[in-house]
C-alpha angles and dihedrals in degrees: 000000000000103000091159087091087071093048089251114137115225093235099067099033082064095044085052089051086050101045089054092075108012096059088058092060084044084059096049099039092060092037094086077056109048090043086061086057104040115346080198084057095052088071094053089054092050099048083040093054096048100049086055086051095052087042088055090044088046088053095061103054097085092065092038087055084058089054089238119131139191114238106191131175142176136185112281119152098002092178090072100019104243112146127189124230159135132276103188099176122138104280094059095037102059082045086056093058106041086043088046096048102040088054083054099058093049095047081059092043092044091051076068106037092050109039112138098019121146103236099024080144090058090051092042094057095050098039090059085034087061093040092064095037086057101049091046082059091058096037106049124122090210152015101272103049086044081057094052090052093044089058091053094060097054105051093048082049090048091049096041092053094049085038087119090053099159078083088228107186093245095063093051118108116215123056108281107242103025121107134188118208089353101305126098121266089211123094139177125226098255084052089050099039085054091047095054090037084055100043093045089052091057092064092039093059083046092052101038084053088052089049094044085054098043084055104043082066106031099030091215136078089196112123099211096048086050086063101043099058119025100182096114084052085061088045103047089032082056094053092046093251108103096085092049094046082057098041095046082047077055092058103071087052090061093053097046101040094046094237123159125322106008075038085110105082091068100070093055094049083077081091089083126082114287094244084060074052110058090032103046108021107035106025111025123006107044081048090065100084087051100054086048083057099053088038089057099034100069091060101040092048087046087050083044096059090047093059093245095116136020125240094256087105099063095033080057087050089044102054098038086055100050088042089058095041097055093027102058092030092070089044085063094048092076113017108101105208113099107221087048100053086050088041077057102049091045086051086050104037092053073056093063094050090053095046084054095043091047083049090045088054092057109041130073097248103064101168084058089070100034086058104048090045084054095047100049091044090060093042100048086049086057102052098022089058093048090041090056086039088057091046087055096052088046084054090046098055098028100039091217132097098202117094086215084075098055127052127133091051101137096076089057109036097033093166084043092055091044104047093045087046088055094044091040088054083050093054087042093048103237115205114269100343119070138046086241098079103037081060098055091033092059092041085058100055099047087051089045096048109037098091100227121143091242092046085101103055095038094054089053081057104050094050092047085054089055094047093057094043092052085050097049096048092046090043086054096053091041088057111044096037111022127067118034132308115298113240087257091060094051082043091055086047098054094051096056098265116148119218102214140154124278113257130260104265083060110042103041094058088056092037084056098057094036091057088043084055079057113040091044093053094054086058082033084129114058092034088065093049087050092055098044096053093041082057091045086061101041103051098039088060104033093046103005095244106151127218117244108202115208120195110237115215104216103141094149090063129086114261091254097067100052114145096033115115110246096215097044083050092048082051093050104045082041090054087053101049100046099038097044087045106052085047079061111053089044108045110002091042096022087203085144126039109232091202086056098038090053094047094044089097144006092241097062085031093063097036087055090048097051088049089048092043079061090243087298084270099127092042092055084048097054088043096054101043115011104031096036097043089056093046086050091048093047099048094050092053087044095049110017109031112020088040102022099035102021099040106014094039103033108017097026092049092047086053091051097041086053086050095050088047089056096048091042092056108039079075093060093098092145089229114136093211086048096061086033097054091039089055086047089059101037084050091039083055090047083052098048098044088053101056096045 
């Protein structure tokens, strides 16, 4: 911690970490206020607020580049000694930043995309509400204060997703009028923001019964004290409950990061405006369950080369990850809605950072792993937030959300075509020149290398990952801006309606990340080799895991590319080719009709239609716990309450109680031998009774 040795004094490198996410809150806490004075004015705070944040993150780089930190704590529940604080080392701190300036970019994009609408100041204040609940989430010294954070984030996602909350049909997602196993693939805003407020919840309870358990043993939630002494991991590990405390922290991972199964709220929370999009479900919150994975990997691989726990935990990681990454890529190779085919490669493509991170936890070369996962993580920030930008642009101008109604786009938003073709190079992982590709390349070469039995599979499935990604993001830009003008487009003409390009306060914030998707993979490289020595570092002195360098023979490639594993770079420039340029012969040269080809046989018909169908997964979902539990519930109030209780209890009593009155008091005669001879029987029976 000793940031002295960049002359900068301890004191304002933790005021930075705190400002970070504390001057966010600030932001959202005045906005009610500021709305009540000039709505036009909110926009100007929020884009104000979190510049200062990213200025406060960018401050600290220089001392994360040096692998110090700052570790900073305050009093917080002294009666059980829990403090809050800060843990600004490099790992948080990069996040910061790429977390900081990206919300940047999409306040300024946003100032464009909403302007007019009728509770800006309502988005405003959760916007900047989920920008320092999410930094508290990367900044946090513990568990706890990460939950709190955690909880934020979901509750501004929740709100952001329902933000359109009149459920006009325009703002739906689904196609009105198609169902799947009975029940309708259409859903409103309020419908999408409860499913992913429900599905999230799921992992959080997972997450906060992991934590409780982790701090029964340990009695604290810090990360650093549970690395510093791992007697409570004996202990747990001794009792058999060390690998589920980690798996139900996992949890919450699962939930946050949509990843399978509770993978299926994502899709839905295209309902929100395409800046919560790009913020919350493409850059920054979906991002969360990976960074508490790498949060939480470092240690329990730590506690796992010290014998302490078994490798369950990561194989868990490893195959949740690949599961999610082919799973929801095919999903994006046939929807036509635009958000949703980019809501399924983000799905896919976190896949991709936890496969790498399971794969990390059981080679040898950890840091490999770690780094790939990182660096994947910031560049598909980068190109996944100006794709969603762009998409938002193409809905602004169009008014549709299918790419069916576009088509014919390049001649009319020409900055538009360009920057979504260089961030979609970026997500296709185009050869040499985009971040894209140094990250899956990367990614590649740790799941190739690390030796393990399942190193194989998992690295088929990680090219044929790449191959469909590289199809779907070439079928989408074949299809809103190749080929010649929808039906909906000619429509809009005729009526006097005018394609243009978006303006500037919308297309400079995602031409700035799309040229930065660029101009970092061209340096892709080194960039790679920086990081990773900047992680070797780090972990070995934060958790003492030592680096094992391995010689790679790769004679037959250039000297630039030394390092590099011959076999993970012929997968990736073979991923590209074949998936770009099947994307190609079907929807840029339209030399083969998709709708025919699909239809030439049952086989390829029924394939298409279990991909579109997502799987059935959502359906089933909806069956088992949506759809059943209303029938139930119904079926207890139709039989038990409203005829047991209702009719049997209360109708059906009152009947048996009048019954019993007539019949009492028919034997009300007023005849003194009547009541005398009735007591002589009723004795003479007791008797009787009594003898037998």
């Amino acid at each position: 911690m000793a940031t002295e040795a960049l002359g900068l004094p301890f004191e304002i490198g933790a005021s930075s970490a705190w400002l970070i996410w504390i001057l966010p809150f600030i932001a959202a806490l005045i906005m009610p206020g500021v709305g009540k004075i000039s709505k036009r004015s909110t926009g100007y705070v929020a884009v104000g607020f979190a510049l200062m944040s990213a200025l406060s993150a960018a401050s600290l780089l220089p001392m994360a580049l040096e692998a110090h930190e700052v570790h900073d704590q305050i009093s917080w529940i002294s009666s059980i000694g829990l403090k809050a604080g800060v843990l600004a080392d490099p790992l948080s701190i990069i996040m910061a930043n790429v977390v900081a300036w990206i919300s940047f970019l999409i306040m300024i994009y946003s100032t464009g995309y909403m302007k007019g609408d009728k509770s800006i100041t309502r988005f405003w204040f959760w916007m900047m509400f989920f920008i320092g609940s999410m930094q508290l989430i990367v900044l946090s010294d513990n568990l706890l204060q990460v939950f709190f954070g955690w909880e934020g984030v979901g509750l501004a996602s929740y709100a952001l997703i329902s933000f359109w909350y009149r459920d006009k049909k325009k703002d739906h997602v689904g196609t009105e009028g198609r169902t799947v196993l009975g029940l309708l693939d259409y859903y409103s805003p309020t419908h999408a923001g409860m499913k992913a407020f429900i599905m999230t919840k799921v992992g959080d309870v997972m997450m906060i019964a992991g934590m409780l358990l982790i701090f029964l043993f340990a009695g604290t939630f810090g990360f650093r004290e549970l690395m510093h002494d791992t007697a409570w991991a004996t202990s747990m590990s001794a009792q058999g409950l060390l690998i589920p405390a980690f798996v139900l922290l996992f949890g919450g991972a699962i939930g946050k990061s949509a990843q399978f199964p509770l993978n299926e709220w994502l899709l839905e929370a295209m309902t929100g405006p395409t800046a919560v999009s790009a913020l919350i479900h493409a850059a920054t919150m979906v991002k969360a369950g990976v960074f508490l994975v790498m949060r939480l990997a470092p240690l329990v691989f730590a506690l796992s080369a010290a014998g302490i726990l078994a490798d369950q935990f990561f194989e868990i990681i490893l195959l949740v990850g690949a599961t999610t990454a082919l799973l929801l890529g095919l999903q994006g190779m046939v929807n036509s809605e635009i958000k949703k085919v980019l809501a399924y490669s983000t799905g896919s493509q976190i896949g991709y950072m936890m496969m790498v991170l399971g794969i990390a936890g059981l080679s040898e070369q950890f840091v490999n792993g770690f780094t790939a996962g990182f660096f994947h993580l910031i560049s598909h920030a980068m190109f996944k937030a100006s794709l969603f930008m762009a998409a938002g642009s193409l809905l602004h101008v169009v008014g549709s959300r299918f790419m069916t109604d576009m088509g014919g786009l390049r001649k009319h938003m020409k900055k538009t075509y360009a920057f979504m073709w260089a961030a979609g190079l970026g997500l296709m992982g185009a050869p040499f020149i985009t971040t894209g590709f140094w990250s899956k390349d990367s990614i590649f070469g740790a799941v190739y290398t690390s030796g393990h039995e399942w190193a194989m599979p998992i690295f088929a499935i990680a090219v044929l990952t790449a191959v469909i990604t590289a199809f779907y993001t070439t079928r989408m830009l074949g299809l809103v801006f190749y080929g010649s003008k929808s039906k909906h487009i000619q429509k809009m003409e005729e009526e006097g309606h005018h394609i243009h390009e978006a303006p500037l306060s919308m297309w400079v914030p995602y031409g700035i990340l799309a040229v930065l998707t660029i101009a970092i993979g061209l340096i892709g490289l080194s960039f790679e080799v920086g990081l990773h020595e900047l992680f070797t570092e780090y972990l070995e002195e934060s958790f003492g895991i030592h680096s094992i360098h391995h010689e790679i023979e790769n004679s037959i490639l250039p000297g630039f590319l030394d390092g590099i594993n011959p076999v993970a770079l012929a997968a990736s420039l073979a991923a590209f080719g074949i998936g770009t340029g099947l994307g190609y012969v079907f929807y840029i040269g339209r030399w083969v009709d998709p709708v025919k080809f699909v239809n030439s046989n049952i086989f390829f018909y029924a394939i298409h239609k279990v991909i579109l169908n997502r799987f059935y997964l959502n359906a089933i979902i909806y069956w088992c716990f949506v759809v059943a539990p209303l029938w139930l519930s119904r079926g207890v109030f139709r039989y038990f309450e409203k005829t047991a209780i209702d009719y049997g209890m209360n109708s059906g009593l009152q009947k048996a109680v009048g019954w019993s009155a007539k019949v009492v008091q028919g034997t009300q005669t007023g005849v003194a031998q009547s009541y005398l001879f009735v007591f002589g029987a009723g004795l003479l029976f007791v008797v009787l009774i009594l003898l037998i």
